[in-house]
ROMI-615850 format. One record per residue (C-alpha): residue in one letter; x, y, z. Coordinates in Angstrom, 3 decimals, always signed. Layout:
BEGIN
<pake><r>a</r><east>X</east><north>Y</north><up>Z</up></pake>
...
This chain:
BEGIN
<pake><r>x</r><east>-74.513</east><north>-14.244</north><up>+12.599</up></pake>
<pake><r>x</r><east>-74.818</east><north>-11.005</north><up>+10.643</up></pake>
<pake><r>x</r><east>-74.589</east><north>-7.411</north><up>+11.744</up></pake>
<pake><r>x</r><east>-77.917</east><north>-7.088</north><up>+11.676</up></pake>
<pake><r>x</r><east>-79.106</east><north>-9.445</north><up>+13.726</up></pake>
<pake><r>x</r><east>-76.579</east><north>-8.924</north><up>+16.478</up></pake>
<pake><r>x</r><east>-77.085</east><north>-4.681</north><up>+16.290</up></pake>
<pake><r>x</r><east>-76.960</east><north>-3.860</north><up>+20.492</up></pake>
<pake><r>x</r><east>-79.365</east><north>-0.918</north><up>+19.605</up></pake>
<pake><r>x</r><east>-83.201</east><north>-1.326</north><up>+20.091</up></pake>
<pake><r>x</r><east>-83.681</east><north>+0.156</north><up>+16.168</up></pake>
<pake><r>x</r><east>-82.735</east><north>-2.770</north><up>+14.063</up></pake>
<pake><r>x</r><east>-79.887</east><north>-2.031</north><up>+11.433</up></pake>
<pake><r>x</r><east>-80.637</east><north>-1.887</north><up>+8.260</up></pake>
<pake><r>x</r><east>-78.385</east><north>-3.914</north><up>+5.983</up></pake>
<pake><r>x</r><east>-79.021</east><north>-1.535</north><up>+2.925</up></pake>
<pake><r>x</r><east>-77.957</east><north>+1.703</north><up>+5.251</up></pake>
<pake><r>x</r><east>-74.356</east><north>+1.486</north><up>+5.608</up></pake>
<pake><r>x</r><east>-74.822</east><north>+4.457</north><up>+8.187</up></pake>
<pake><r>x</r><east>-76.849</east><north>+2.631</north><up>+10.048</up></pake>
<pake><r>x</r><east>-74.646</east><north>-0.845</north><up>+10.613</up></pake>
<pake><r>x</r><east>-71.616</east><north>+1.544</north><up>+11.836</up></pake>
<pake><r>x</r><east>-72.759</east><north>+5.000</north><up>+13.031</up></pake>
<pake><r>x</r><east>-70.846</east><north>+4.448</north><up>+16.136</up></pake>
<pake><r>x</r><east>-67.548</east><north>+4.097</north><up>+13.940</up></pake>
<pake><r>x</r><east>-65.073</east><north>+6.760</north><up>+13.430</up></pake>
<pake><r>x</r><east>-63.553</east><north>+6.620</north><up>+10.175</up></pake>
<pake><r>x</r><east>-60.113</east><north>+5.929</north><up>+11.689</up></pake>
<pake><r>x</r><east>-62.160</east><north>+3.293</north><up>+13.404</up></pake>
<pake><r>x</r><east>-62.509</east><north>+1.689</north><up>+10.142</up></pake>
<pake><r>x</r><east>-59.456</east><north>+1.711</north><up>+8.530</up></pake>
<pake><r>x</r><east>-57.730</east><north>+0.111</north><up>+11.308</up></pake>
<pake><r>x</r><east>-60.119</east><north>-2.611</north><up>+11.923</up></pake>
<pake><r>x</r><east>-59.233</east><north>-3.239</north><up>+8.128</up></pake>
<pake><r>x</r><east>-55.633</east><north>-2.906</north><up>+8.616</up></pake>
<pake><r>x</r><east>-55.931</east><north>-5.553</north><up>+11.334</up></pake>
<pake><r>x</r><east>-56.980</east><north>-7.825</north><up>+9.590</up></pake>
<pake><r>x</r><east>-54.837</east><north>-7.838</north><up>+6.982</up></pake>
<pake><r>x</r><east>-57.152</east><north>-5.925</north><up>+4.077</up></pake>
<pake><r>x</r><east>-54.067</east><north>-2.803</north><up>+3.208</up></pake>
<pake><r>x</r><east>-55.098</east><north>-0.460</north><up>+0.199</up></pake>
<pake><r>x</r><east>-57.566</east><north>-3.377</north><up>-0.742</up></pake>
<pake><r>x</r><east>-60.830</east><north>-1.371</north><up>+0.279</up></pake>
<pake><r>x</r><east>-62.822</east><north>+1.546</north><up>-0.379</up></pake>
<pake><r>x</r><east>-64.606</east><north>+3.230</north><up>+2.345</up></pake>
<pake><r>x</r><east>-67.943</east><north>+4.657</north><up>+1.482</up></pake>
<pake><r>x</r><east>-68.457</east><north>+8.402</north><up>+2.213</up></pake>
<pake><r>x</r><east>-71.785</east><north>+7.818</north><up>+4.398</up></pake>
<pake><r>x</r><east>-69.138</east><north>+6.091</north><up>+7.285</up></pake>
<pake><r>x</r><east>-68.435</east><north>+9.510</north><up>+8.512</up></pake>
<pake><r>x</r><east>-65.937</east><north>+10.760</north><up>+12.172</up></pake>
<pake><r>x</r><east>-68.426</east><north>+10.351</north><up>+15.009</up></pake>
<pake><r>x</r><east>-67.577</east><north>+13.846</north><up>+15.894</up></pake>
<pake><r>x</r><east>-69.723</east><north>+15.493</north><up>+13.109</up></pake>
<pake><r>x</r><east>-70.112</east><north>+19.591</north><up>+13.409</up></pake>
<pake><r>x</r><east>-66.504</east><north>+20.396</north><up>+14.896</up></pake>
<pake><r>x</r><east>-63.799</east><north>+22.245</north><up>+13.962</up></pake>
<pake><r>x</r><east>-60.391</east><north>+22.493</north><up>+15.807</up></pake>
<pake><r>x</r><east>-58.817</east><north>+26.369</north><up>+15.491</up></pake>
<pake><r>x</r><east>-54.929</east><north>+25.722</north><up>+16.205</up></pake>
<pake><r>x</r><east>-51.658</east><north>+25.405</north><up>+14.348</up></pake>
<pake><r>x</r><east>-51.155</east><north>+22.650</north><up>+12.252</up></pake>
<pake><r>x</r><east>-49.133</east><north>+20.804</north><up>+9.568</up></pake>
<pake><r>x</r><east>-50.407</east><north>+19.339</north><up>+6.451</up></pake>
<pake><r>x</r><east>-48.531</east><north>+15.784</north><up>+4.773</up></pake>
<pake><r>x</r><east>-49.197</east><north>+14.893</north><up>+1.408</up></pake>
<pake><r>x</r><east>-49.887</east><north>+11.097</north><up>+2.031</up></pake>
<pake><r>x</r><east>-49.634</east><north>+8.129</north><up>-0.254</up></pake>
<pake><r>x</r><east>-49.642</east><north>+4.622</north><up>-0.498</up></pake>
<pake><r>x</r><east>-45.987</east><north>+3.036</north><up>+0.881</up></pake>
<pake><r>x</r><east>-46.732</east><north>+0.087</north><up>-1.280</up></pake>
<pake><r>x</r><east>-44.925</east><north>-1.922</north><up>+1.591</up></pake>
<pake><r>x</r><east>-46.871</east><north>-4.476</north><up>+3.229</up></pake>
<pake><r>x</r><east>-47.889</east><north>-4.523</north><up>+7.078</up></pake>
<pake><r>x</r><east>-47.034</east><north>-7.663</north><up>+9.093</up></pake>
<pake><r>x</r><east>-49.649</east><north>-9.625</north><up>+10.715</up></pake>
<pake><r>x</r><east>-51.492</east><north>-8.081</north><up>+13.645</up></pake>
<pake><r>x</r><east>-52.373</east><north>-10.928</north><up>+16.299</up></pake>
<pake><r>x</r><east>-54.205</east><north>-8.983</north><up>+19.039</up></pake>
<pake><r>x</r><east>-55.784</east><north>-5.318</north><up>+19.274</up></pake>
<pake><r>x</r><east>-52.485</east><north>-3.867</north><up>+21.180</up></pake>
<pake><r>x</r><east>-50.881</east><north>-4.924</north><up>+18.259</up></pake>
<pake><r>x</r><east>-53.312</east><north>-2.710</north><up>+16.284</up></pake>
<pake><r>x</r><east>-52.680</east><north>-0.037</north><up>+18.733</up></pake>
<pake><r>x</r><east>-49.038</east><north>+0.248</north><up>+18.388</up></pake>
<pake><r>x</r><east>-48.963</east><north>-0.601</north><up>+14.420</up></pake>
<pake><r>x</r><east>-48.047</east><north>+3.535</north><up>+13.790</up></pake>
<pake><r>x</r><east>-45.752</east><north>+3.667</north><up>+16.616</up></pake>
<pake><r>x</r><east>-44.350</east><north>+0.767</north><up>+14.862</up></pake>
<pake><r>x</r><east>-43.932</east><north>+1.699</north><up>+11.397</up></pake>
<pake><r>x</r><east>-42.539</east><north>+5.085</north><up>+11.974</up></pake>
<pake><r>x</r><east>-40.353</east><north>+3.926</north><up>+13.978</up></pake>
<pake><r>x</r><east>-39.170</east><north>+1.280</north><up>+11.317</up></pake>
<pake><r>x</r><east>-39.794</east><north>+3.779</north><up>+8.188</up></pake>
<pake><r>x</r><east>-39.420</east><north>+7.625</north><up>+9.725</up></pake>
<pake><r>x</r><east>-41.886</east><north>+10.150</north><up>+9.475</up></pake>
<pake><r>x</r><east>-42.158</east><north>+12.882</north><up>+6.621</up></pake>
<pake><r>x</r><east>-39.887</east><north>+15.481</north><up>+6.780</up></pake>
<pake><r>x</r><east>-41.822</east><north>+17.312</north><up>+9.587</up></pake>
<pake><r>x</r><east>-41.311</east><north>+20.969</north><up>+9.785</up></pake>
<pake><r>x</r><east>-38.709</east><north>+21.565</north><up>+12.241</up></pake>
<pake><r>x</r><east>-40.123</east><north>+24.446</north><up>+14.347</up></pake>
<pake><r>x</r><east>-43.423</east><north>+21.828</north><up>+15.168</up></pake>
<pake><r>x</r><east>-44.209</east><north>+21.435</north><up>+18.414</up></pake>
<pake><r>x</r><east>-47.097</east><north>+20.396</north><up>+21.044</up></pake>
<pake><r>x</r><east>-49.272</east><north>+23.456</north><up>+21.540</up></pake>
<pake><r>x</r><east>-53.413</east><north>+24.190</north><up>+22.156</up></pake>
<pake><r>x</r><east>-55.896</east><north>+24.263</north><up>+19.722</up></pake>
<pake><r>x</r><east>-59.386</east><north>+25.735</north><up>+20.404</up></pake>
<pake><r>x</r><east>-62.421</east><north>+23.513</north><up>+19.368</up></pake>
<pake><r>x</r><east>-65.932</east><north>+24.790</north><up>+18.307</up></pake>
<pake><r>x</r><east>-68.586</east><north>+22.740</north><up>+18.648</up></pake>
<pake><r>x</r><east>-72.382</east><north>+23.259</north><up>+16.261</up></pake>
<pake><r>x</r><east>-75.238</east><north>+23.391</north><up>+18.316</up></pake>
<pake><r>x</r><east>-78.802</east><north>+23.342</north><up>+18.096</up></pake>
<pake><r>x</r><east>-81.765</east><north>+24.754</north><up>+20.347</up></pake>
<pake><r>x</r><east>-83.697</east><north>+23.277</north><up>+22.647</up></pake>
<pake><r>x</r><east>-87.194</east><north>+24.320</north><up>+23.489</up></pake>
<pake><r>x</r><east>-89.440</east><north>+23.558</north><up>+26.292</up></pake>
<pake><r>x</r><east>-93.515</east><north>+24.453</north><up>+25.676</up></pake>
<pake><r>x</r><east>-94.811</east><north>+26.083</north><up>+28.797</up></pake>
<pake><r>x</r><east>-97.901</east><north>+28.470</north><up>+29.790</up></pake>
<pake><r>x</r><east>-97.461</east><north>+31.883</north><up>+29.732</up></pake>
<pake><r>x</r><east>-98.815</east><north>+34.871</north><up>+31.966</up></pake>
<pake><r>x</r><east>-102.086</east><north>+34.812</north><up>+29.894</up></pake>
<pake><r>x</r><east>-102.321</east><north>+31.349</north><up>+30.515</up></pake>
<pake><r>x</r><east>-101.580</east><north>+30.695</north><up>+27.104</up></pake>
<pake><r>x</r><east>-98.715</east><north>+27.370</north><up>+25.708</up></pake>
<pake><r>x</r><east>-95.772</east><north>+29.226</north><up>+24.349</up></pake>
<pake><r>x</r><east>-92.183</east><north>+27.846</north><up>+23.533</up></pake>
<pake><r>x</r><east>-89.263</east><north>+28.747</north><up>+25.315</up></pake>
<pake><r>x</r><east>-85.750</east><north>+28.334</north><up>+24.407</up></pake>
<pake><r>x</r><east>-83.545</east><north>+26.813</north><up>+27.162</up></pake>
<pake><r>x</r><east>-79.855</east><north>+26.799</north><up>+25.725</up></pake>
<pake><r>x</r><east>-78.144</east><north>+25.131</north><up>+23.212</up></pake>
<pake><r>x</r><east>-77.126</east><north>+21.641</north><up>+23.128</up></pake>
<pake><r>x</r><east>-73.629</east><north>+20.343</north><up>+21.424</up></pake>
<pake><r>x</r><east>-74.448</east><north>+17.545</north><up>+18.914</up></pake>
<pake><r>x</r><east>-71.625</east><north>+15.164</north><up>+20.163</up></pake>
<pake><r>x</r><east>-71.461</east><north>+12.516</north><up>+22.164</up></pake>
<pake><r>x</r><east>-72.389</east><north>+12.392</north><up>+25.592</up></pake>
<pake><r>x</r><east>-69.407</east><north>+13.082</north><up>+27.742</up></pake>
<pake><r>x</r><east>-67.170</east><north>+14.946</north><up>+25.645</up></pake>
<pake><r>x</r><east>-66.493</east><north>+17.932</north><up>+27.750</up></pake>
<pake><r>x</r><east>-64.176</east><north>+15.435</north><up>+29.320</up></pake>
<pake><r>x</r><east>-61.966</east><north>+15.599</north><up>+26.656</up></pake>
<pake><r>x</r><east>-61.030</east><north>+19.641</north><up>+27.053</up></pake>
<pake><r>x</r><east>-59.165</east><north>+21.572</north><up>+29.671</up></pake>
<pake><r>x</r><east>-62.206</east><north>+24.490</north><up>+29.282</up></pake>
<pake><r>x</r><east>-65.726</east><north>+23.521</north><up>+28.373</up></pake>
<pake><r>x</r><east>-67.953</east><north>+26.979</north><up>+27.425</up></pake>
<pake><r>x</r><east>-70.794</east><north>+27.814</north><up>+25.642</up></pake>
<pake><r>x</r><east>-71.937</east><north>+31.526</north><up>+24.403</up></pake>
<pake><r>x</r><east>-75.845</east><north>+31.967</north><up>+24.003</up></pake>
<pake><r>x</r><east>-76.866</east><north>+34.939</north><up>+21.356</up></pake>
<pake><r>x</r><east>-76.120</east><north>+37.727</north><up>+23.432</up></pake>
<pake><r>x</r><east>-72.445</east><north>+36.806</north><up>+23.389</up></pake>
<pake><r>x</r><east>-72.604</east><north>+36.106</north><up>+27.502</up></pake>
<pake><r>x</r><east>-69.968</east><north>+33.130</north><up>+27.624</up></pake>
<pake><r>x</r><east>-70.605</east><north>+30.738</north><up>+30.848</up></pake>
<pake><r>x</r><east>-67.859</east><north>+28.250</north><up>+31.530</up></pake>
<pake><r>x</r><east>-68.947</east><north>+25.027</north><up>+32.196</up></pake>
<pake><r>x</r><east>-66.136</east><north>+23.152</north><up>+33.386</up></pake>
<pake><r>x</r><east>-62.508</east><north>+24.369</north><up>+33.604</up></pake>
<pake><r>x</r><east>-59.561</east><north>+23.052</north><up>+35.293</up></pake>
<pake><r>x</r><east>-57.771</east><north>+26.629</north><up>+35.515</up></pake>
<pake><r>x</r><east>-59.158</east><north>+27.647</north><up>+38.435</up></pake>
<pake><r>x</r><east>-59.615</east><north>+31.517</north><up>+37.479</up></pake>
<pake><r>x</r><east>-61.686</east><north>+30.997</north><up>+34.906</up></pake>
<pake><r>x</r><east>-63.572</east><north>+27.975</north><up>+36.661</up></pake>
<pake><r>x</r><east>-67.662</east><north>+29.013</north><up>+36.963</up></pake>
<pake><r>x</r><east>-67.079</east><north>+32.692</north><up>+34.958</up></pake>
<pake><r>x</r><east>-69.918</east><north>+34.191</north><up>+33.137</up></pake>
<pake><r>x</r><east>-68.340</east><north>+37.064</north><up>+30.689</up></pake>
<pake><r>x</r><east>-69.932</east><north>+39.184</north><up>+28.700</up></pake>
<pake><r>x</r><east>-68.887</east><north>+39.830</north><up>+25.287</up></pake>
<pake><r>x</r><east>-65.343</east><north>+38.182</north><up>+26.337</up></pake>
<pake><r>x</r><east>-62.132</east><north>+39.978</north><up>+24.829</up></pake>
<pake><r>x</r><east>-58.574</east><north>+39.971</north><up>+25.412</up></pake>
<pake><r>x</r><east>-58.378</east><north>+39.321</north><up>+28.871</up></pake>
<pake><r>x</r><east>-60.546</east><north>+36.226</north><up>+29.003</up></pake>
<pake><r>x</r><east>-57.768</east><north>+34.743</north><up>+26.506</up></pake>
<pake><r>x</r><east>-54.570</east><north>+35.986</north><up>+28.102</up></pake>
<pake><r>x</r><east>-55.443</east><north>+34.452</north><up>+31.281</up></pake>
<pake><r>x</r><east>-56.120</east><north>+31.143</north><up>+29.638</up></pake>
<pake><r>x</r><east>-53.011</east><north>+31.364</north><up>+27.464</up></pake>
<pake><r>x</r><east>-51.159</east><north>+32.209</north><up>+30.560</up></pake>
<pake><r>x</r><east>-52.103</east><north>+29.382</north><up>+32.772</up></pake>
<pake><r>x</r><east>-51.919</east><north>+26.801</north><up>+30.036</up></pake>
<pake><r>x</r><east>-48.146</east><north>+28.417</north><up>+29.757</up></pake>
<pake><r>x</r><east>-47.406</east><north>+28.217</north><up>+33.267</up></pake>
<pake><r>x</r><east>-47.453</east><north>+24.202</north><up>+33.025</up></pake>
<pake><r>x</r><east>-45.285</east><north>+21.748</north><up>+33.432</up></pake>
<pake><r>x</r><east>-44.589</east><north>+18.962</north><up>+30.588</up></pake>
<pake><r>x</r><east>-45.795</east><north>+15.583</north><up>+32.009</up></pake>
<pake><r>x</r><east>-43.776</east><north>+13.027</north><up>+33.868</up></pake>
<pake><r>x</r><east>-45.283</east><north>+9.804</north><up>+33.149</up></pake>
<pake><r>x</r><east>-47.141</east><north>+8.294</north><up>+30.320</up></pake>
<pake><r>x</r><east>-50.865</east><north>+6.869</north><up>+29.994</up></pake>
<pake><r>x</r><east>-48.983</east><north>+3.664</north><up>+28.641</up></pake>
<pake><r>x</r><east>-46.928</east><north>+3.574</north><up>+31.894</up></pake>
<pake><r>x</r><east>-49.919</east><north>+4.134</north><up>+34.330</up></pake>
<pake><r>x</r><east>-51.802</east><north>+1.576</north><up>+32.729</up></pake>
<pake><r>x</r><east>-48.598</east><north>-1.061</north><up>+33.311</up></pake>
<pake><r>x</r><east>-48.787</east><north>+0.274</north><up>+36.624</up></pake>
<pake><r>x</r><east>-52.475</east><north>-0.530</north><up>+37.255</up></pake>
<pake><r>x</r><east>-52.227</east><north>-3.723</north><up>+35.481</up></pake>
<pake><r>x</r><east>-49.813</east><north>-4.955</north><up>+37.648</up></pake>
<pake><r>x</r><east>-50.689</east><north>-8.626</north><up>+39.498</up></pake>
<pake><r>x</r><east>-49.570</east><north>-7.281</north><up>+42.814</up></pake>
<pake><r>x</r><east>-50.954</east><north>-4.000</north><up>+42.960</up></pake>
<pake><r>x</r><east>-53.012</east><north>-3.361</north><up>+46.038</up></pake>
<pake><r>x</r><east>-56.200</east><north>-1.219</north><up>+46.970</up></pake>
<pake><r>x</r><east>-53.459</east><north>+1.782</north><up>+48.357</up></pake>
<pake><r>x</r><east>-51.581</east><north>+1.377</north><up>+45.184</up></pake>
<pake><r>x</r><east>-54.458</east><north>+1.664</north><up>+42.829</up></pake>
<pake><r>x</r><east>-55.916</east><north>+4.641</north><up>+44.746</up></pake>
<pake><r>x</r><east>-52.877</east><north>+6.325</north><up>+44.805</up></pake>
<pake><r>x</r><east>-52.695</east><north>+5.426</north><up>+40.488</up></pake>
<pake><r>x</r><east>-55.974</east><north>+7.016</north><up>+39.783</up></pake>
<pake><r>x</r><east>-55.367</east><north>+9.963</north><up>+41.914</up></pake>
<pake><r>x</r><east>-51.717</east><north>+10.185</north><up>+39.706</up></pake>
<pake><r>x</r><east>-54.093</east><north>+9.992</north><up>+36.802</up></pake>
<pake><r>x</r><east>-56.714</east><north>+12.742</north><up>+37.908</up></pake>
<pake><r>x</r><east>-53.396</east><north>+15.407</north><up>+38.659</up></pake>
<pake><r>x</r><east>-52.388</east><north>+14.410</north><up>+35.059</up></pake>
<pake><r>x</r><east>-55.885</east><north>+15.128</north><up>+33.174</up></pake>
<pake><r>x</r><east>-55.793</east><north>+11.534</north><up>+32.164</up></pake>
<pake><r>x</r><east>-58.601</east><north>+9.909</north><up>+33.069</up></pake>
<pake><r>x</r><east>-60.827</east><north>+9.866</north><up>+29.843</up></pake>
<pake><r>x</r><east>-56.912</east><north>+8.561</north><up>+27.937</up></pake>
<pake><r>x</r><east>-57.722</east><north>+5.075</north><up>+25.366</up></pake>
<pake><r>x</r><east>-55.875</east><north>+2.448</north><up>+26.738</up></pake>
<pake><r>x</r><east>-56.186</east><north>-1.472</north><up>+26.209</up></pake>
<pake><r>x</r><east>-57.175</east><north>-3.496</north><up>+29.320</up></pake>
<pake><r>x</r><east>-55.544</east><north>-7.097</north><up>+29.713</up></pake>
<pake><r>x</r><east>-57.874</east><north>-8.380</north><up>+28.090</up></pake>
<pake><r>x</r><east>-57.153</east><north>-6.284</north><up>+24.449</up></pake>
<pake><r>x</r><east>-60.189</east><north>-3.840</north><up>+24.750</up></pake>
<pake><r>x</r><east>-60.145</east><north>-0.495</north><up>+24.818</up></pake>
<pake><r>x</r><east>-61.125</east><north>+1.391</north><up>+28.065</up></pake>
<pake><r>x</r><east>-60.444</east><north>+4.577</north><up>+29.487</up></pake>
<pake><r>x</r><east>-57.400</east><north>+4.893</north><up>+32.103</up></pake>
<pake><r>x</r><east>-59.528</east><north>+6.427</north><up>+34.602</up></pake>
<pake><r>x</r><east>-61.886</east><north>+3.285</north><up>+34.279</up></pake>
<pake><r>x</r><east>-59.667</east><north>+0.799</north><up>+34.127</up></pake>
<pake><r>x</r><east>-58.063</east><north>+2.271</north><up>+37.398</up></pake>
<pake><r>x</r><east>-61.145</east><north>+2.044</north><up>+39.043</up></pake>
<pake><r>x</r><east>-62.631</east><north>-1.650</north><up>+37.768</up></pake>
<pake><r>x</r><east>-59.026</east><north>-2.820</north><up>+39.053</up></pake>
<pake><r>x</r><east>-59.412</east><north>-1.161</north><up>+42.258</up></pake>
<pake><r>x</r><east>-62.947</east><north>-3.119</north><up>+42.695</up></pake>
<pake><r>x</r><east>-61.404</east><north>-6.180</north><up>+41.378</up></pake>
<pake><r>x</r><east>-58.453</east><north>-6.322</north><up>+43.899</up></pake>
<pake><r>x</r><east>-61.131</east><north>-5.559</north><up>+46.759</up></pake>
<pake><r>x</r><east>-63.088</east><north>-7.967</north><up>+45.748</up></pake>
<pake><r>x</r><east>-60.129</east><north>-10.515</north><up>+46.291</up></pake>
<pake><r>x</r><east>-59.111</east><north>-9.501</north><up>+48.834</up></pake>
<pake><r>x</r><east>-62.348</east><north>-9.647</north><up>+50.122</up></pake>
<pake><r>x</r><east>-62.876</east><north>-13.597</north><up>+49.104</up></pake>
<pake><r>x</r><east>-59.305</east><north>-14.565</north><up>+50.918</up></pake>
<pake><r>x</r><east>-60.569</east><north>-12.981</north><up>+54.776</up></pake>
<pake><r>x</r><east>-63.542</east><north>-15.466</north><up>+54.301</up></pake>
<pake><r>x</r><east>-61.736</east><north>-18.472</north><up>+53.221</up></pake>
């Protein structure tokens, strides 16, 4: 069966639009669905498969590496965990670049384009006129999930935080923001504490055959504290899945066995 007859969307693909076969494809998508397969430095990617992410920047410190072909081939990947874990892998086989030494985990800041939404309503003289309502990210839906702070800033520079899991700046609306709004951010990120446990390691946990309802609960609520819910994991079954939802389709799954035994 081809692509095109087996597109999920209500718009049939069009085989001539490569855009349109793989818009929901990130690039690094792609290339490792390539390198799974075994096709390494044997392809060329058009330039209309393009990040999903399209109109963001990321403000933050950063290092650049010159990258180039290794000219050493991969082994076979059997299963899409193997896929996963092929870069943990090879650097762990081959070593990184010489990194710069003073690199480190920090923040980075991430602006988002937008565009304007309108809304046609009647006016006092009982006339239609548009009205702007805000502005509207052009990502994907549920991104703000991704970021500690969510905020937008409409054209009067009034900045309304949206979501924020510092809870002084949770719900703020700040006019022209300055210094301050940015100290206590910096601050509170600064006042954390490194984390004790891995999304790897909670999935295990979760995955485990004798993991109850109590466990599981008490797993996703580890997860929450940790800002881990929306982490890419693999499920049992090789597909990727969110931590947080993976917690919670094993919580229904153990109920539902659980369940099944009191009636038999």
């Amino acid at each position: 069966m081809s692509l095109t007859d087996s597109a999920p969307s209500i718009t049939r693909a069009d085989r001539n639009d490569l855009n349109s076969l793989y818009r929901h494809l990130r690039v690094c998508d792609v290339v490792d669905a390539l390198d799974g397969i075994g096709y390494f430095n044997l392809t060329l990617m058009s330039p209309e498969v393009r990040p999903l992410w399209s109109g963001m920047k990321f403000w933050g410190q950063a290092a650049t590496i010159r990258c180039v072909p290794s000219n050493k081939p991969m082994w076979k990947l059997e299963s899409t965990q193997d896929i996963v874990e092929a870069h943990r892998i090879w650097f762990e086989r081959y070593g990184h670049m010489n990194l710069p030494d003073d690199l480190e985990p920090g923040h980075v800041i991430v602006t988002l384009r937008t565009k304007t939404e309108w809304v046609v309503e009647e006016n006092d003289r009982g006339k239609k006129a548009p009205r702007k309502i805000g502005l509207k990210a052009e990502q994907r839906e549920g991104l703000e999930y991704e970021f500690t702070l969510v905020a937008s800033m409409d054209q009067e520079n009034t900045l309304v935080v949206t979501k924020s899991r510092c809870k002084a700046l949770s719900g703020a609306v700040l006019s022209k923001p300055g210094e301050e709004f940015g100290r206590t951010l910096l601050e509170w990120l600064d006042a954390g504490e490194a984390a004790s446990v891995t999304a790897a390691e909670l999935r295990d946990e979760a995955l485990d055959a004798y993991a109850t309802v109590d466990d599981l609960l008490a797993i996703y609520r580890r997860v929450e504290r940790a800002g881990l819910l929306g982490a890419p994991v693999v499920d049992g079954s090789g597909d990727a899945v969110a931590l947080g939802d993976l917690v919670r389709r094993r919580g229904t799954e153990v109920k539902r066995a659980a369940a099944a035994e009191e009636v038999a």
